[in-house]
C-alpha positions in Angstrom: 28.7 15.8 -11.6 28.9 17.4 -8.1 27.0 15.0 -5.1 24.9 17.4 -3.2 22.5 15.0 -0.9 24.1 12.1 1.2 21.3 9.8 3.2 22.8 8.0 6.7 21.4 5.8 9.2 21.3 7.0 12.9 22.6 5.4 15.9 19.6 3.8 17.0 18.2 1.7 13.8 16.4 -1.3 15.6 15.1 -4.4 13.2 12.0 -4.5 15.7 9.9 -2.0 17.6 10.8 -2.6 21.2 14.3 -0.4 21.1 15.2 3.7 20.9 15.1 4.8 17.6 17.2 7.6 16.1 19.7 9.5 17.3 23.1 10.9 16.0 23.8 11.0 12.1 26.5 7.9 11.7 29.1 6.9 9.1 27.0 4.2 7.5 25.0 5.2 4.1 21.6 4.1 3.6 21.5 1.9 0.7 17.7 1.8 -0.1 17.3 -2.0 0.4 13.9 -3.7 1.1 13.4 -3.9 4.7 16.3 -1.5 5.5 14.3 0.9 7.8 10.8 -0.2 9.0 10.4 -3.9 10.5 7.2 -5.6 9.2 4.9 -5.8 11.7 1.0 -6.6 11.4 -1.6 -3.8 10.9 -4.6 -3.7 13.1 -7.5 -6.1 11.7 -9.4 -4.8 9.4 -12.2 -2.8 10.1 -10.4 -1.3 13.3 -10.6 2.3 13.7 -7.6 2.7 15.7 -4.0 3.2 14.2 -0.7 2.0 15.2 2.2 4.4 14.4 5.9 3.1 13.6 8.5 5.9 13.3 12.3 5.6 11.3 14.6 8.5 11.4 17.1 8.9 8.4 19.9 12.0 8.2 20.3 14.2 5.2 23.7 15.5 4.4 24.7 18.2 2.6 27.9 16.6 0.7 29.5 19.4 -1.5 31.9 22.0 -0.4 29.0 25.0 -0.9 26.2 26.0 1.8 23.2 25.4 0.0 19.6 27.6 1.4 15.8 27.2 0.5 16.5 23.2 1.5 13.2 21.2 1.6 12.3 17.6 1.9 9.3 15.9 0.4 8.4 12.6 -0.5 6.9 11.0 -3.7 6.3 7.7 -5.1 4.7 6.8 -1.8 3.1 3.6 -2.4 0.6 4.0 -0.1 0.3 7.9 0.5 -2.5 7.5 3.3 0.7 5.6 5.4 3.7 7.8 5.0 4.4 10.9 6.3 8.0 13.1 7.6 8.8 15.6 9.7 12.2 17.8 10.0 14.2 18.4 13.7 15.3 20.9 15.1 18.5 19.4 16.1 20.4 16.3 15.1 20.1 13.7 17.9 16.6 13.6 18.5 15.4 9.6 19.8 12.6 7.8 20.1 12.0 5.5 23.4 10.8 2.7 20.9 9.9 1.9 17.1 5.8 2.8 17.8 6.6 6.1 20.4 6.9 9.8 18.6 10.3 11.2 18.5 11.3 13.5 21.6 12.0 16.6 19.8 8.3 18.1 20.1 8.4 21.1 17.5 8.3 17.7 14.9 5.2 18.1 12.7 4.4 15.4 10.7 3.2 16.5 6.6 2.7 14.5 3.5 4.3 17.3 1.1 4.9 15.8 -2.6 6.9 18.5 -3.9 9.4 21.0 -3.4 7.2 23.8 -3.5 5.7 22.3 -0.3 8.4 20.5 1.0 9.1 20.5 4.4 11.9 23.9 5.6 15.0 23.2 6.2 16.3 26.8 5.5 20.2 26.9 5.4 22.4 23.6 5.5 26.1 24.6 5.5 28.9 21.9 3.4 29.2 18.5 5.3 26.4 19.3 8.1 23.3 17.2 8.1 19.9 17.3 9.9 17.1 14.8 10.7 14.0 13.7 8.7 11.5 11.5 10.8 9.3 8.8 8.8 6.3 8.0 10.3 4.6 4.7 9.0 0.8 4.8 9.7 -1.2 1.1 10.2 -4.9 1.0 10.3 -7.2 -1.6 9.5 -5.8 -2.8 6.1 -7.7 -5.9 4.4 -4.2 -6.8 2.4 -1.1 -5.4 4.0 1.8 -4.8 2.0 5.5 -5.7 3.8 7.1 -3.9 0.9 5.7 -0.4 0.8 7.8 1.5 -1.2 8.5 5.8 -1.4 11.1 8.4 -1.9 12.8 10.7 0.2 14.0 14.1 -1.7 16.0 17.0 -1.0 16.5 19.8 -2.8 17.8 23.2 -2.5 19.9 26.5 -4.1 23.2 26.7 -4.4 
């Protein structure tokens, strides 16, 4: 069975929120541990109507020897689907100054598509490139927050 769809970390993975985030794809797989991209951190008190914002950046590879077009991302088994949202860039190396600041790369829109049909475009990715997905976490006044959200990123596409 052929691998299509490799996930990486970038350079910039920080455990806390004060750091850059994202960057350049890098040699090391995610694994889809617990914990393994966002770091816990407290939501606004409950009742607040003000959000906080916490952003990851993951890279999708295309892994097989073909280019591959009509590439989309979504996300599904989101937890908590009011929280999580992703965004595609334009380029590869995009950064964050810190874990709570939106990425750099402004033409980022952030979507909560749950299928491929309305997956976000990546159009055309050629045999061993990769782009970046964004992951934006989004805290508001939650009575009982959960450290161990859960979703899924996909990635499909034609070969």
């Amino acid at each position: 069975m052929a691998t299509f769809w490799e996930f990486y970390h970038t350079t910039f993975r920080p455990t806390g929120l004060t750091t850059t985030v994202g960057g350049a794809i890098t040699s090391a797989q995610l694994a889809g541990d617990l914990n393994e991209l966002f770091a816990y951190v407290d939501g606004p008190p409950s009742g607040s109507e003000t959000a906080e914002y916490q952003y990851r950046k993951i890279h999708v590879k295309n892994a097989s020897t073909v280019q591959l077009t009509g590439v989309r991302a979504w996300i599904d088994a989101v937890e908590h689907s009011e929280q999580i949202a992703i965004g595609i860039e334009s380029g590869n190396a995009s950064t964050s100054t810190n874990g709570t600041t939106a990425p750099t790369d402004p033409s980022i829109e952030f979507l909560q598509p749950n299928a491929y049909s309305t997956g976000l475009n990546i159009d055309t990715l050629p045999a061993s490139q990769s782009t970046g997905i964004w992951i934006r976490q989004t805290l508001s006044g939650i009575d009982e927050p959960d450290p161990y959200a859960t979703l899924r990123v996909n990635v499909g596409g034609i070969k």
